[in-house]
TIBASE-30718 format. One record per residue: y negated, z negated, x of N, C-alpha, C in turn; residue in three letters. Coordinates in pm, whole numbers, plus 50000, padded with zeros to 5 digits. Example, Ala and Ser with C-alpha at 12.3 -4.5 7.8 and 13.67 -1.06 7.14 Angstrom:
2
505694922051319504504922051230503304922051320ALA;502254929251285501064928651367499974921351290SER;
This chain:
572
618997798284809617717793084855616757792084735UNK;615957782584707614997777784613613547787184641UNK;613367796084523612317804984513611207794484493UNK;610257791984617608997784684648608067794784598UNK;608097805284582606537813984534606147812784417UNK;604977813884379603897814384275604637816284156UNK;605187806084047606127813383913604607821983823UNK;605037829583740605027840383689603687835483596UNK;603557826583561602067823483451600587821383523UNK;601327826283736599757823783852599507810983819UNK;600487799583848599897786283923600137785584034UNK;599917791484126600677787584284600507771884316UNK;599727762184269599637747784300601207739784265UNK;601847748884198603337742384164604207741984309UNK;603927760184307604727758184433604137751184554UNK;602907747584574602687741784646602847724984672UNK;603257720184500603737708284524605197706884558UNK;605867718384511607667718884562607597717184729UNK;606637726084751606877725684894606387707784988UNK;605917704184894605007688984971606147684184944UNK;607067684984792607787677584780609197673984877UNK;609417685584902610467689585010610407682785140UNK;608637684585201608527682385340608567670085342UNK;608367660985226608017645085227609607641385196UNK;610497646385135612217640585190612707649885329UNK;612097647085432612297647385586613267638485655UNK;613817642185786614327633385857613067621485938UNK;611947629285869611127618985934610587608685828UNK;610217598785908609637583685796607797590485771UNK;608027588285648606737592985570605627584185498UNK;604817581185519603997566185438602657579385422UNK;602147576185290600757576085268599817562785201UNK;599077559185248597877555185190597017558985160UNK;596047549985051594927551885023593517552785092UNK;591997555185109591437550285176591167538385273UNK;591627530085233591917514985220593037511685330UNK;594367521485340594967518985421596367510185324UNK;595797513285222597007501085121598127516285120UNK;599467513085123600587518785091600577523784980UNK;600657536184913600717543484784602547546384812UNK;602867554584888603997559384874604837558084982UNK;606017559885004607057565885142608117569385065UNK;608607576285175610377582485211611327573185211UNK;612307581985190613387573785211614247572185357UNK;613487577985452613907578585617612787570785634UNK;611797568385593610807553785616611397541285586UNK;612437542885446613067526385426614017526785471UNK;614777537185509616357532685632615567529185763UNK;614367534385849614167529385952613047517185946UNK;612487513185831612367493885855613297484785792UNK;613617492385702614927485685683614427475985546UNK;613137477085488612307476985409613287482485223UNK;612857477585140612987479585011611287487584947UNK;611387497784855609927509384856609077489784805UNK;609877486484686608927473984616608277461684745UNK;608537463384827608547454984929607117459685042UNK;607307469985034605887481585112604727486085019UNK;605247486684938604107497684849602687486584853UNK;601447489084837600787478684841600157469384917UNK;600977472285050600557464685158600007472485271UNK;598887465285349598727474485486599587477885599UNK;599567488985643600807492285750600557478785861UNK;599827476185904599817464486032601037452086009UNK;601087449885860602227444285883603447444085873UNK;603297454585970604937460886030605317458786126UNK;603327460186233603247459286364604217447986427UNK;604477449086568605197444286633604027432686687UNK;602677436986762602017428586804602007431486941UNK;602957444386977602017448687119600857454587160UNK;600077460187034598957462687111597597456487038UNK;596967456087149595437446387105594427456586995UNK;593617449087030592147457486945591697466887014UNK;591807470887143591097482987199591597493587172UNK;593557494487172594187503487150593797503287012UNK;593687496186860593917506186756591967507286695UNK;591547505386801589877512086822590077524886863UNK;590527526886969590717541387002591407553586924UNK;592767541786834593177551986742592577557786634UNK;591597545686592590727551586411589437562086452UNK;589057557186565588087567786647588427582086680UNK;589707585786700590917595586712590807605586560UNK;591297592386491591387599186375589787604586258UNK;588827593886312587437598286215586777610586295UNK;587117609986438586787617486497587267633186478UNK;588707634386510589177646186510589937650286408UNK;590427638986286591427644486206592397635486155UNK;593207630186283594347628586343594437621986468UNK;595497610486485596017609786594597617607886584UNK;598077606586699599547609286768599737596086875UNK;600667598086859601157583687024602487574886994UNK;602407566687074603667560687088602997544487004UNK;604167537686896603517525686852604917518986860UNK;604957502886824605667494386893605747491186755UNK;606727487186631606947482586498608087471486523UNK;608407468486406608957456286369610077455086262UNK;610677460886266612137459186137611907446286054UNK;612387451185954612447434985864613327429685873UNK;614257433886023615447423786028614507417686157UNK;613247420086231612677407886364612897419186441UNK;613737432886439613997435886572612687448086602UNK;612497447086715611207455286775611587470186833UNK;610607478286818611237491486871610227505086848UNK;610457514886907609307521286944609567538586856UNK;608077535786849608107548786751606577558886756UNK;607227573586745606307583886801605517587286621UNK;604617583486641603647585286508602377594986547UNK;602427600186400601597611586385600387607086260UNK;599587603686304598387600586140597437607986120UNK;597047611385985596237626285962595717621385872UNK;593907621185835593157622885736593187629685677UNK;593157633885523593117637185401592067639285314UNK;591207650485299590287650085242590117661885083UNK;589667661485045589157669084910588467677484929UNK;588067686884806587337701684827586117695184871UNK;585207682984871584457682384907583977673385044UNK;585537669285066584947666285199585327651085233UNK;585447647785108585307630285078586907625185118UNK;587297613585205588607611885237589227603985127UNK;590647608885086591567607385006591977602285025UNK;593107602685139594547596785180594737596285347UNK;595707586385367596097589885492597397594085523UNK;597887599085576599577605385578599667605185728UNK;600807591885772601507588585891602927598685888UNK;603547604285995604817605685988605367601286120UNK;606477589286140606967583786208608557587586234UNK;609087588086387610247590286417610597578386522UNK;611977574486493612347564386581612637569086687UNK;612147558686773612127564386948613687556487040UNK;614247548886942615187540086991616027541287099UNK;616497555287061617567560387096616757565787236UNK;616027572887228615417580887308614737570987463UNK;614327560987380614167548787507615177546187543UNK;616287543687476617537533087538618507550187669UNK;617947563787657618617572187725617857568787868UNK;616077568587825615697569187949615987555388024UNK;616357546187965616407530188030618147536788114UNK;618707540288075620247539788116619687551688237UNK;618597566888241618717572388354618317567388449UNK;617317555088420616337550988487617317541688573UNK;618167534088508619187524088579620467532988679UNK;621017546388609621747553988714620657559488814UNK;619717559288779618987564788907618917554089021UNK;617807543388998617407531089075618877522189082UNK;619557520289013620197504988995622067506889047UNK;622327502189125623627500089146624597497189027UNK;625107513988988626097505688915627487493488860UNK;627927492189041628687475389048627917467889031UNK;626877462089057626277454089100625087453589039UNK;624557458388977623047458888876621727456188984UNK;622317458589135621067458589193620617468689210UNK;618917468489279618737482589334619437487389404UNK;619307499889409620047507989524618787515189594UNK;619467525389701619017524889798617347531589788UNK;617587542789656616557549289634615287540689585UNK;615427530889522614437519789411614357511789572UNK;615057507189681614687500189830613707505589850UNK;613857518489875612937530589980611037526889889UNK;611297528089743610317526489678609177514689691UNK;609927499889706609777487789704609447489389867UNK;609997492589969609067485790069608327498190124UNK;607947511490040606827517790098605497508190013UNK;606027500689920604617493089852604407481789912UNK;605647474889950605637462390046604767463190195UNK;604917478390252604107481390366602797480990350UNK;602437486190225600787490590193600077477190185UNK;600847471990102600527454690066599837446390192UNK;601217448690277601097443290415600177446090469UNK;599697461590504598617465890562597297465090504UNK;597297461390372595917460190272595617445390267UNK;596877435190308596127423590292596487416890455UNK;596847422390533597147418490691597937405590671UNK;599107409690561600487400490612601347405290669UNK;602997397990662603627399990683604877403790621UNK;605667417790633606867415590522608207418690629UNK;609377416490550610417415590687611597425090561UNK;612297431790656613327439890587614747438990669UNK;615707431490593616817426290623617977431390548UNK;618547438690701620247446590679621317435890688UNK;621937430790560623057425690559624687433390527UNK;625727424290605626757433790619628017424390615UNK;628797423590518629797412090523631047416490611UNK;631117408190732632057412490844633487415090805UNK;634037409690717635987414890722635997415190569UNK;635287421090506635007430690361636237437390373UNK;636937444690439637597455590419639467447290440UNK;639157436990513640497427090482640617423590335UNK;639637420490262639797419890121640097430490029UNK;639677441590072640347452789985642017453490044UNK;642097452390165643457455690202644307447990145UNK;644107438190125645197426790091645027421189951UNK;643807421789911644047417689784643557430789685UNK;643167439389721643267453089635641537452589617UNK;640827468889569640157472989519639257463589415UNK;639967464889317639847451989207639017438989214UNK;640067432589340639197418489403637957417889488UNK;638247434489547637077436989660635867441889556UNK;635687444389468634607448089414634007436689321UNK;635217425189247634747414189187634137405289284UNK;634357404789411633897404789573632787404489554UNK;632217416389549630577423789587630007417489460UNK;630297419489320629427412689207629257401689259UNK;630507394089276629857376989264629147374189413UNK;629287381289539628357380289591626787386689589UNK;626797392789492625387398189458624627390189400UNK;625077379189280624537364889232624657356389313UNK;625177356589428624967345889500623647346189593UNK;623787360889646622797365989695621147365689638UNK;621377369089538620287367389420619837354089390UNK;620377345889320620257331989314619537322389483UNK;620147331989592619207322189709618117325289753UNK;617447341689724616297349889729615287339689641UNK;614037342289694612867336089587612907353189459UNK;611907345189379611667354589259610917369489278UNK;610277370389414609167380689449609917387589548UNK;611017383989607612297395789715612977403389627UNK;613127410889739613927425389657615277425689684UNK;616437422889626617467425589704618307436689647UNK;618767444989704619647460089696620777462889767UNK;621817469189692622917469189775622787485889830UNK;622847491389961622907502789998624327508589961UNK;625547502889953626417510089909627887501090009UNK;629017504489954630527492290018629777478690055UNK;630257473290136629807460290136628477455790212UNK;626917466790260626147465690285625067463790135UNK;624237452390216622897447690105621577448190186UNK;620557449890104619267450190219618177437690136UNK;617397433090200616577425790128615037425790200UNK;614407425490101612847428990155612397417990110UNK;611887410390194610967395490185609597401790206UNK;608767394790110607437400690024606677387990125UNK;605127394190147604007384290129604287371590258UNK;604797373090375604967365190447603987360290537UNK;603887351090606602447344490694601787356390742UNK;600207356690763599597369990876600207369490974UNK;600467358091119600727353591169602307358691216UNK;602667367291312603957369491329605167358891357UNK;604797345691426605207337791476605987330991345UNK;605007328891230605347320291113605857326091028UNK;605887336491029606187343290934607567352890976UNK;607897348691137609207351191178610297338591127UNK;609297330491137610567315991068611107315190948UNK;609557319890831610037319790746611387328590725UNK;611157340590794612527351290770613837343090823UNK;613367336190901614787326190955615447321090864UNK;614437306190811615097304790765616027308590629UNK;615497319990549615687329790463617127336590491UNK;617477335690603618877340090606619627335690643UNK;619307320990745620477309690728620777305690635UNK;619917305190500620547306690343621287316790295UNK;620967326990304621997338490305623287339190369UNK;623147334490473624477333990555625167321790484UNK;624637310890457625347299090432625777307590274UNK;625417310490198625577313890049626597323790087UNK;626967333990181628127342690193629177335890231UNK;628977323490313630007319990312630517309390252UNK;630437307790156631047295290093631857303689976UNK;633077298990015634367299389977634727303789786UNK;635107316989788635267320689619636947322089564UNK;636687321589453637967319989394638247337489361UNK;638927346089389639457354289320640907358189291UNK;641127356489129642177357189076642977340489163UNK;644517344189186644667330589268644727330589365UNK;643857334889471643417335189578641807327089589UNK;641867321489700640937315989776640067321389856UNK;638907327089895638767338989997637097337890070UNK;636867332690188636267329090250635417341490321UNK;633947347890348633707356990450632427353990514UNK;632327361490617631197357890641629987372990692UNK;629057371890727627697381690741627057386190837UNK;626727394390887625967392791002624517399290909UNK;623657395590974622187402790963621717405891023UNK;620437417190996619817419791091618247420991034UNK;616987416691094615807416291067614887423491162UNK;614287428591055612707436991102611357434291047UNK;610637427891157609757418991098608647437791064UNK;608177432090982607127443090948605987439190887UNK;604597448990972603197439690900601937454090902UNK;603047469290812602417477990795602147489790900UNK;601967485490972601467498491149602537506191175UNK;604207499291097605147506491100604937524191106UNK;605687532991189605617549391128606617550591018UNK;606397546190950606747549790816608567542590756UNK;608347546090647610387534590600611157537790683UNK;611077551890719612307555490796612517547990930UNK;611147544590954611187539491143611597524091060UNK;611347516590982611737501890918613337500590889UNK;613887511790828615217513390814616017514590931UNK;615457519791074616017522491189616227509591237UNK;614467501491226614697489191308615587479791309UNK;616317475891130616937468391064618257474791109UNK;618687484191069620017485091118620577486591289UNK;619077488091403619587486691476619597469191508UNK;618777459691433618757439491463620417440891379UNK;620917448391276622427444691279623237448991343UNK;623137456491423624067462791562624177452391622UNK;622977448691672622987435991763623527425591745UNK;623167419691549624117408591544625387410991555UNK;625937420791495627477420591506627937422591658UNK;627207427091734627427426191895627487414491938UNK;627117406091897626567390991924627847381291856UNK;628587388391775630047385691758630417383391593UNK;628837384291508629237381091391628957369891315UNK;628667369491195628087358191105627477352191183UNK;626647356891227625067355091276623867369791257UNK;622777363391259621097367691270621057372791385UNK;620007386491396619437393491527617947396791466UNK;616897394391564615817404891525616007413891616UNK;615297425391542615337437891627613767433991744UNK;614867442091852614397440391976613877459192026UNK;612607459392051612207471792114613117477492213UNK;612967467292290614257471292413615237474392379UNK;615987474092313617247477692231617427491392127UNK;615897491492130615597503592057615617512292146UNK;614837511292269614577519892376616117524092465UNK;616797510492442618457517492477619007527292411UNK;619007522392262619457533392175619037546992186UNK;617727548392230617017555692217617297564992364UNK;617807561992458618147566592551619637568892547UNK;620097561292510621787565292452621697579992377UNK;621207580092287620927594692187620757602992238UNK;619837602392382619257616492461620307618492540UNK;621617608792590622297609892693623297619192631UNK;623407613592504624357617692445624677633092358UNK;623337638292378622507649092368622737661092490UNK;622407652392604622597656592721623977662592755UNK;625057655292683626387652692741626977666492693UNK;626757669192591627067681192528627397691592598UNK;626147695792697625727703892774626367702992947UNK;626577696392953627037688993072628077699193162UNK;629297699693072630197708993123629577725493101UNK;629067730393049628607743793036627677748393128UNK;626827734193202625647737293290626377735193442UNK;627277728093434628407727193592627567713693629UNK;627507707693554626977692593602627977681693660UNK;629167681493611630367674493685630397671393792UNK;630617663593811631537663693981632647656593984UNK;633377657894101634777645194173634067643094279UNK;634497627794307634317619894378635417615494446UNK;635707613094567636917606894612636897594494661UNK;637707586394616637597575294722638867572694792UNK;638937566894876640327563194982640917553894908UNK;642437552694943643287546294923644307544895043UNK;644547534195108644957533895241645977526095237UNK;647437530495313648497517395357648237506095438UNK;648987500295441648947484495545648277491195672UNK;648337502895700648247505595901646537511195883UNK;645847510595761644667517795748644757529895725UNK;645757538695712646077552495714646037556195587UNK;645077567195530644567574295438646297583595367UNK;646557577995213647387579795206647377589295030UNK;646357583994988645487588294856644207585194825UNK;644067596494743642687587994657642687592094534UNK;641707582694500641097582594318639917591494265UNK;640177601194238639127611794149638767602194070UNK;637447603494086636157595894029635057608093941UNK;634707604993848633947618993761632527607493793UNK;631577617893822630237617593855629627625593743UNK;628267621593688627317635993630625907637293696UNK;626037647393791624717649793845623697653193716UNK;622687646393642622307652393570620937657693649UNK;620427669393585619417675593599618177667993634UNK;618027658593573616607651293574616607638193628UNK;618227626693609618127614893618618957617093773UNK;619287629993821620547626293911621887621393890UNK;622187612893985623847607993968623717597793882UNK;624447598593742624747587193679625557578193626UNK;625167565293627626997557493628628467560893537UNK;629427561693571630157559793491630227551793370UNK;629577540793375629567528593320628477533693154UNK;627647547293187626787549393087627197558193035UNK;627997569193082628637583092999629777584692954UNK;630567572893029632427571293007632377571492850UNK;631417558592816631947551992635631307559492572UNK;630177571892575629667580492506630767594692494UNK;631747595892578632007608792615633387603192540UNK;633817592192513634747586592449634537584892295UNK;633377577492279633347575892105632737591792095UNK;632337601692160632087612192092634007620992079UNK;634667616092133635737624292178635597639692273UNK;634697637792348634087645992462634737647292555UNK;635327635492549636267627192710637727637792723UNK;637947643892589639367654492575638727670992656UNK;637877675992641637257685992739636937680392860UNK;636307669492877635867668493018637207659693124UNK;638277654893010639087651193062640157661693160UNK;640317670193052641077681893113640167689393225UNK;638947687493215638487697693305638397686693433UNK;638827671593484638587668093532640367669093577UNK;641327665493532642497668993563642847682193668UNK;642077691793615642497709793664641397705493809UNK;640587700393766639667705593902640317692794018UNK;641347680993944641877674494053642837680694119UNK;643577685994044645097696094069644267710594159UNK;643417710394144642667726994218642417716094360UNK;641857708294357642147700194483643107699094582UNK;644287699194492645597689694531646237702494618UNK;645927718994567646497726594639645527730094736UNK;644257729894709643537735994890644007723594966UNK;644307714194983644757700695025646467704595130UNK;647207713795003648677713095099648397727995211UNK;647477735495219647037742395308647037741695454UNK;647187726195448646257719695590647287708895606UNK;647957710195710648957697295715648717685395746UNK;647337683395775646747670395788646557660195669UNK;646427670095568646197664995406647497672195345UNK;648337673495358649157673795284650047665195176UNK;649677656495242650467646895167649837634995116UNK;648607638095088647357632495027647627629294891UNK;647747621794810647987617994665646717617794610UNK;646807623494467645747620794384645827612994266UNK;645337600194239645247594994094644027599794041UNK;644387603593887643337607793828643107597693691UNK;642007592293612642307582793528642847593293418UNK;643297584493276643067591993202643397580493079UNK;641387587792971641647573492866642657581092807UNK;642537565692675643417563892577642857575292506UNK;641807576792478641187589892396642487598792387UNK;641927606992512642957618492545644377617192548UNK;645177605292617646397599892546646937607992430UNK;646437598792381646497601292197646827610792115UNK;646147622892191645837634392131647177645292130UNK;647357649991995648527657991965649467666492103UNK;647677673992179648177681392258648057677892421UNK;648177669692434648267661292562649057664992668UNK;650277668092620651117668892719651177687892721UNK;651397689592637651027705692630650297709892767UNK;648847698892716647707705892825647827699392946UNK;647877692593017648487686393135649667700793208UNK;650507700593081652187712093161651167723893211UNK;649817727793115649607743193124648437736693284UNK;647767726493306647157727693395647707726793500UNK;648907723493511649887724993638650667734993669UNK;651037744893504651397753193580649887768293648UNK;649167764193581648067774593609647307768293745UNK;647267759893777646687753593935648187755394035UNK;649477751293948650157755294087650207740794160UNK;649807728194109649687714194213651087711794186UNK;651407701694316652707699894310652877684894231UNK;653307684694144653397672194027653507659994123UNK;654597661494196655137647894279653697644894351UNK;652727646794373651547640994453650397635894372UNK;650847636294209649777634094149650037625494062UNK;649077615694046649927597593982648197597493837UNK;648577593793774647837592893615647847577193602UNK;646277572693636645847561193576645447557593426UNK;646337545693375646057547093277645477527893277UNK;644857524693171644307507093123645267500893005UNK;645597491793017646367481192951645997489592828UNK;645227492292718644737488592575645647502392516UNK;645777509992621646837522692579648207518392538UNK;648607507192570650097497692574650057489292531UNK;648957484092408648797470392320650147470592278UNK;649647485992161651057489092077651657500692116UNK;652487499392217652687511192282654397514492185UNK;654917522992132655707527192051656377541592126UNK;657317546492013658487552192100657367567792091UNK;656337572992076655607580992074655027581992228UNK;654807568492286653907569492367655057572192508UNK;656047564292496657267561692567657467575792604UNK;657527586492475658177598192470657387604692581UNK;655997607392589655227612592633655557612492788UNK;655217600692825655407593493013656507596993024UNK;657457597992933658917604492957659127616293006UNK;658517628392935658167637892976657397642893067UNK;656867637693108655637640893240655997636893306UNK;656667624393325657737618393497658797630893477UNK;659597634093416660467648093408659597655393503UNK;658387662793489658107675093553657517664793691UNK;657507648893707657337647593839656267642493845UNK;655387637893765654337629793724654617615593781UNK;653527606193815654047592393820652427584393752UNK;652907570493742651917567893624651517548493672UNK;650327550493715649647535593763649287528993651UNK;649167518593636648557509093534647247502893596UNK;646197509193549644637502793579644187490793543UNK;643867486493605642517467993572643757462293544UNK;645187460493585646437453693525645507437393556UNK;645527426193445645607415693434644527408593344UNK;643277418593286642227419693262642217423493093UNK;643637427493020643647434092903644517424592825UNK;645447426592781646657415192720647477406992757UNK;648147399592666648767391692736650437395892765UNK;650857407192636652167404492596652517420792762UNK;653627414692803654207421192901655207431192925UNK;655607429392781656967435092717656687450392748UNK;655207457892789656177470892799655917473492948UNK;655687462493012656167467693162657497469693196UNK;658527468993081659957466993139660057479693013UNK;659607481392942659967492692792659247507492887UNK;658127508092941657907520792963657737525893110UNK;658017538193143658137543193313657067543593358UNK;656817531793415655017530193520655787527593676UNK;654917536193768655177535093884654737527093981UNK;653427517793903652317512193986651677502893921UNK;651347491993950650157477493933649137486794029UNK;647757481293950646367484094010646287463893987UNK;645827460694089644887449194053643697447294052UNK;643247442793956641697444093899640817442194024UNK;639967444694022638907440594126638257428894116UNK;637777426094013637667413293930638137397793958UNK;639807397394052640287388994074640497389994235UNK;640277402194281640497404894412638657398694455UNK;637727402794410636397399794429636077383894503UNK;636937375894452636687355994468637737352794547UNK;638787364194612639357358094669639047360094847UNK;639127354094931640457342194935639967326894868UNK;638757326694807637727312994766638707306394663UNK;638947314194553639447310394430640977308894451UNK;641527298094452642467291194421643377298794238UNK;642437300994160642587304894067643447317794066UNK;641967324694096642217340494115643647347094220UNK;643287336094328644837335794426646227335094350UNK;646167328994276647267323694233647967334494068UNK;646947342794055646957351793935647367368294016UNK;646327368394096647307378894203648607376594263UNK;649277364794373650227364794415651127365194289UNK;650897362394134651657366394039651827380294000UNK;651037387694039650917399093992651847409494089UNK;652047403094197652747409894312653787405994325UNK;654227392694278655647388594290656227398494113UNK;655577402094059656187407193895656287418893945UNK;655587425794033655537443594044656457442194163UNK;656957431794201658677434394304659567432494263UNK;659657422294127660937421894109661087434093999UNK;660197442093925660127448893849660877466893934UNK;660057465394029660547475194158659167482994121UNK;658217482294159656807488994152656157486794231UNK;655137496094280654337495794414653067487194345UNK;652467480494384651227476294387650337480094476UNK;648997480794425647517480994505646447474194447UNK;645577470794539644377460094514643317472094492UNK;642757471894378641167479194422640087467294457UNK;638737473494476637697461794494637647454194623UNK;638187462094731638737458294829637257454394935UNK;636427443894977635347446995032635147439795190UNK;636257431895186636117422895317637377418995394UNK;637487419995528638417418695573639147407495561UNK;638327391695516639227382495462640047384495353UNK;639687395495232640487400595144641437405795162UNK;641227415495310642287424995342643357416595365UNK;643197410895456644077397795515645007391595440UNK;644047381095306644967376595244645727381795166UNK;645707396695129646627404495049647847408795123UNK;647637412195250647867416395348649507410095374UNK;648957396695361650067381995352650457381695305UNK;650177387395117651147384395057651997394095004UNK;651727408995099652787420295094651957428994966UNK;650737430195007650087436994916650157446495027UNK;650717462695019650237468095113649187483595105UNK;648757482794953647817495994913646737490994922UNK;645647495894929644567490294891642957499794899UNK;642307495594835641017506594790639677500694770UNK;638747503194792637097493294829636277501194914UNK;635347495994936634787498295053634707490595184UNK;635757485195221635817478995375636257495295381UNK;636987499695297637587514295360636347523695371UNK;636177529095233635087538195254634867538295041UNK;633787541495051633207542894882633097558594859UNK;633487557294689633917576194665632577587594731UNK;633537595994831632847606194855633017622694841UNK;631907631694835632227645894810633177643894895UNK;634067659694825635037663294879634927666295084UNK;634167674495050633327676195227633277662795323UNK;632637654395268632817641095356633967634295361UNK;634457636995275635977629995295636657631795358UNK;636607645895421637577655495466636977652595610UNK;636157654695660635127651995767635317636295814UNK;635467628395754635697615795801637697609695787UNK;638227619695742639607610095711640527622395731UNK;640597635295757641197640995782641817645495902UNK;641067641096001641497638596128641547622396199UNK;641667613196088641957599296126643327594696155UNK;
């Protein structure tokens, strides 16, 4: 290490120039001037970062280095800085002597003498280059989609809490639109990853290119995009069109036909729009609205526009609580069975159909039609299924008690859900043998969509459960597919005919002629048939004729508690 202290004859001003000398070959860029501001000296980390020769600087004023971003107020404030306090500091914008521009953290300090009088000025400058180009790249993983160089979802959220304020500060209109490219995921399947993502870029310029210059467009993430249309009419009416027509361009621009690799590949969009003009409760309620107007479009079948509809909100919104509700359902004893009749040719009560009811607490009895597809897409339908099975089979034996009902049949449905499920048959064997019902009296409705692709899995199953004595109806038969092939591949004991076609007859010529098919296939097949939907004795009649001899409706009677059933058909 280099002895900096005072040498031995007491000049300490030596060492005090070793030491200036030292600090001035720095990693930092070093310039002094004169009063004047004219260049006396620099470093040599001053001429690697302008890129400058010393003969080339010396002599001249620093300004012309400047880049030319800032005016006269900013370097007013700086000399005021410096006469004022000393010194100033900040961020300045320079100029390479190769043209290129770039930012740099400078430090400038007055210089004065024993008496006071200013000497020099001494800048020390560090390049900020690097240090900008880190925050530009966090700033882009933060906000910016990295496929796609759009915003993402976080830089959305940003853009239309300002788009709202806007709206509400100048009483326009702005609209926020969920787009969603419908068979996206056929393109990854078939033409790979690869194509599906060169996919999303080139539809992001396409997307981009049909937006005006003042919309925001962002991809939320796989093949969803959102777009916020800025500044639209006060006027809701006009400023609903404009959003119109704003995405029949969009839609038309998704679908026109791209080349990837040597493939050809066509898709198309649905959208969904939320007009917005500020009063909104906040992004989150704007983000709700939009993705529930694309529920709707894609309900609506696809590559098409929806605005969001309140009412639709208020469904949803009641769907959520039901579904809330449902949870609870079996733990509070809210269930019920329902029975309805099922009668031979002579009117004589021969079965019925367990029907699941939910008394709820507050709404009462509510349809099947509203808890079935909730209790299904939640997979709910596998507990309440089984518990609807056991409590049919707990039926089936207070039933052989009484020889009047003995020989009472029960169909019970049962979805595809539960189907499906690993332990199916397991739980079925254990609820029969723990109820004790006698298998042979109890028949399992099942719906076409269980037998699209019905395979040697499903085969196996019905296989096993007709073994312990099971028998197995086919529900809504005529109403689901077309292909027929596993009425002859798997062990069904029974045609249901839809109600649907039984409803128009004897009127419909049509419908006539789709049933007497349905009854001539379930004889030569060797299977019992029955009509549900049964409501009028001209129905009865003409089924009647054509050797239909089950049948279920209300000319008979509509599902009742167990108590009334028994009370009205047990001594019939």
């Amino acid at each position: 290490m280099t002895d900096i202290s005072p040498i031995a004859d007491g000049r300490p001003e030596d060492a005090e120039l070793r030491i200036a000398a030292t600090a001035f070959h720095t990693h930092l860029g070093m310039a002094i001037t004169d009063p004047q501001c004219c260049i006396l000296k620099v470093n040599e980390t001053f001429l690697q970062m302008t890129g400058y020769a010393e003969e080339e600087v010396l002599g001249r004023h620093p300004r012309t280095l400047s880049a030319g971003r800032h005016g006269d107020d900013f370097y007013t404030a700086l000399w005021q800085s410096v006469n004022r306090q000393g010194f100033w500091e900040g961020e300045l914008w320079n100029r390479r002597k190769s043209g290129e521009v770039y930012p740099q953290w400078a430090t400038l300090s007055a210089v004065h003498d024993e008496s006071g009088e200013l000497t020099h000025y001494v800048a020390t400058l560090s390049d900020m280059s690097e240090h900008k180009a880190a925050e530009r790249e966090i700033q882009r993983l933060a906000f910016y989609d990295p496929l796609t160089g759009l915003a993402n979802r976080r830089l959305l959220l940003d853009c239309l809490g300002e788009s709202l304020t806007a709206a509400r500060r100048e009483t326009t209109h702005c609209a926020l639109l969920f787009l969603d490219l419908d068979n996206f995921k056929q393109i990854n399947d078939t033409l790979g990853h690869y194509a599906g993502d060169q996919l999303l870029q080139r539809m992001a310029r396409e997307l981009r290119s049909t937006l005006g210059p003042t919309d925001t467009l962002s991809r939320l993430g796989g093949d969803e995009f959102a777009v916020v249309l800025h500044q639209l009419d006060a006027d809701l009416g006009p400023a609903a069109e404009q959003a119109e027509r704003m995405t029949h361009k969009l839609l038309a621009a998704i679908g026109r036909p791209m080349a990837l690799g040597s493939a050809t590949v066509t898709v198309t969009g649905s959208i969904g729009i939320a007009m917005l003009d500020g009063s909104e409760d906040g992004v989150e309620c704007c983000l709700q609205q939009a993705d529930m107007a694309l529920f709707q479009a894609k309900d609506a079948g696809r590559n098409t526009l929806a605005f969001f509809d309140p009412r639709m909100q208020a469904k949803l919104v009641n769907r959520a609580r039901l579904e809330a509700d449902l949870r609870h359902a079996l733990a509070n004893d809210e269930w019920r069975l329902y029975y309805q009749p099922q009668v031979n040719a002579a009117g004589e009560l021969n079965g019925v159909e367990a029907l699941l009811r939910w008394a709820h607490p507050e709404r009462g009895l509510i349809s099947p039609g509203e808890f079935i597809p909730l209790l299904e897409g939640s997979r709910m339908i596998n507990e309440v299924g089984a518990w609807v099975l056991e409590s049919a089979c707990a039926q089936l034996v207070a039933w052989q008690s009484d020889p009047r009902t003995a020989a009472w049949e029960m169909a019970v449905n049962i979805s595809p859900v539960q189907f499906v499920e690993a332990d199916f048959v397991p739980r079925v064997e254990a609820i029969l043998q723990r109820t004790g019902a006698p298998a042979s009296r109890l028949k399992l409705e099942m719906t076409e969509s269980l037998f699209v692709e019905a395979g040697d899995e499903t085969r196996k199953k019905m296989q096993h459960l007709r073994e312990l004595g099971l028998r197995f109806s086919l529900d809504d038969f005529g109403t689901g597919y077309s292909s027929l092939a596993y009425l002859a591949y798997l062990p069904l004991d029974q045609l249901k005919i839809d109600q649907s076609f039984v409803r128009e007859l004897p009127a419909s010529k049509a419908n006539g002629a789709i049933v007497e098919s349905i009854i001539a296939l379930a004889g030569s097949l060797g299977l019992a048939v029955i009509a549900e939907g049964v409501e009028t004795h001209a129905q009865h009649e003409w089924l009647a004729a054509r050797r239909c001899c089950a049948y279920q409706g209300y000319l008979f009677d509509r599902p009742l508690p167990v108590a009334e059933l028994e009370a009205c058909w047990r001594d019939a």
